[in-house]
C-alpha positions as CSV (number, residue, x, y, z in Angstrom):
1,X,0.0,0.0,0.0
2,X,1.2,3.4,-1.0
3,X,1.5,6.2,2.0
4,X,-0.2,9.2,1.9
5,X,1.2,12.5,0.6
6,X,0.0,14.7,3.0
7,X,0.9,12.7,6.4
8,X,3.4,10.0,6.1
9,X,1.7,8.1,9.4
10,X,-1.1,7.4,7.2
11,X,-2.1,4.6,4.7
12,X,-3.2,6.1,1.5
13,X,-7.5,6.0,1.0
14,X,-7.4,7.5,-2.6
15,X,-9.9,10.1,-0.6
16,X,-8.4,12.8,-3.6
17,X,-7.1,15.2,-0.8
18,X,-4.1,15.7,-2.3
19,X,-4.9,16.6,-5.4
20,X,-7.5,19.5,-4.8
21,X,-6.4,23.1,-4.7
22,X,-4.3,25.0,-2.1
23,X,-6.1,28.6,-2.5
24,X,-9.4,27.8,-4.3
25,X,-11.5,24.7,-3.6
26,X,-11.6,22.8,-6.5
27,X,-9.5,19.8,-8.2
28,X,-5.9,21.2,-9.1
29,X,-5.8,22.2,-13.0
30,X,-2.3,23.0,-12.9
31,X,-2.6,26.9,-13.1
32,X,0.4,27.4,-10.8
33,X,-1.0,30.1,-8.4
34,X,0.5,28.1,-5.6
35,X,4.5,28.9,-7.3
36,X,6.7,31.7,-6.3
37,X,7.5,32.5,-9.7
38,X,9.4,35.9,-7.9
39,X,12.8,34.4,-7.8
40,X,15.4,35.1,-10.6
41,X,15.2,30.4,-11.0
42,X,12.1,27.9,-10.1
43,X,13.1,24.3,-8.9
44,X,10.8,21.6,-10.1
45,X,11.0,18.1,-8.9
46,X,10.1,15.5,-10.9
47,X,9.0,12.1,-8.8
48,X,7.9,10.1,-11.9
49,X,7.3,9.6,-15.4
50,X,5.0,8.2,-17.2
51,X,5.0,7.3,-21.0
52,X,2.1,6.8,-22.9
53,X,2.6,3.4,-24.3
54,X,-0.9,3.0,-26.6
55,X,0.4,4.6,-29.2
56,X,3.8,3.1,-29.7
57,X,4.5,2.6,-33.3
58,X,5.8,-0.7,-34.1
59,X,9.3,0.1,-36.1
């Protein structure tokens, strides 16, 4: 079972929690209103990838 991003004590319950909205309630849309875009460099980590493999052409 996966842990929960928001408390690390906790079991994950796919309750959606952590995907809604810091400032506005409502599902995250990825408008970035919660970055500090005021510094002269952002940091971004990146946890995963994922790669669409549907449409893989055969070659």
């Amino acid at each position: 079972m996966e842990k929960c991003l928001l408390d690390a004590n906790k079991i994950c319950t796919m309750c959606g929690e952590c995907d809604m909205c810091e400032y506005e309630h409502k599902l995250c849309d990825n408008c970035f209103s919660c970055l500090d875009f005021t510094a002269d460099y952002n940091e971004i980590l990146i946890d995963q990838i994922l790669l669409n493999e549907e449409n893989k052409k055969e070659g």
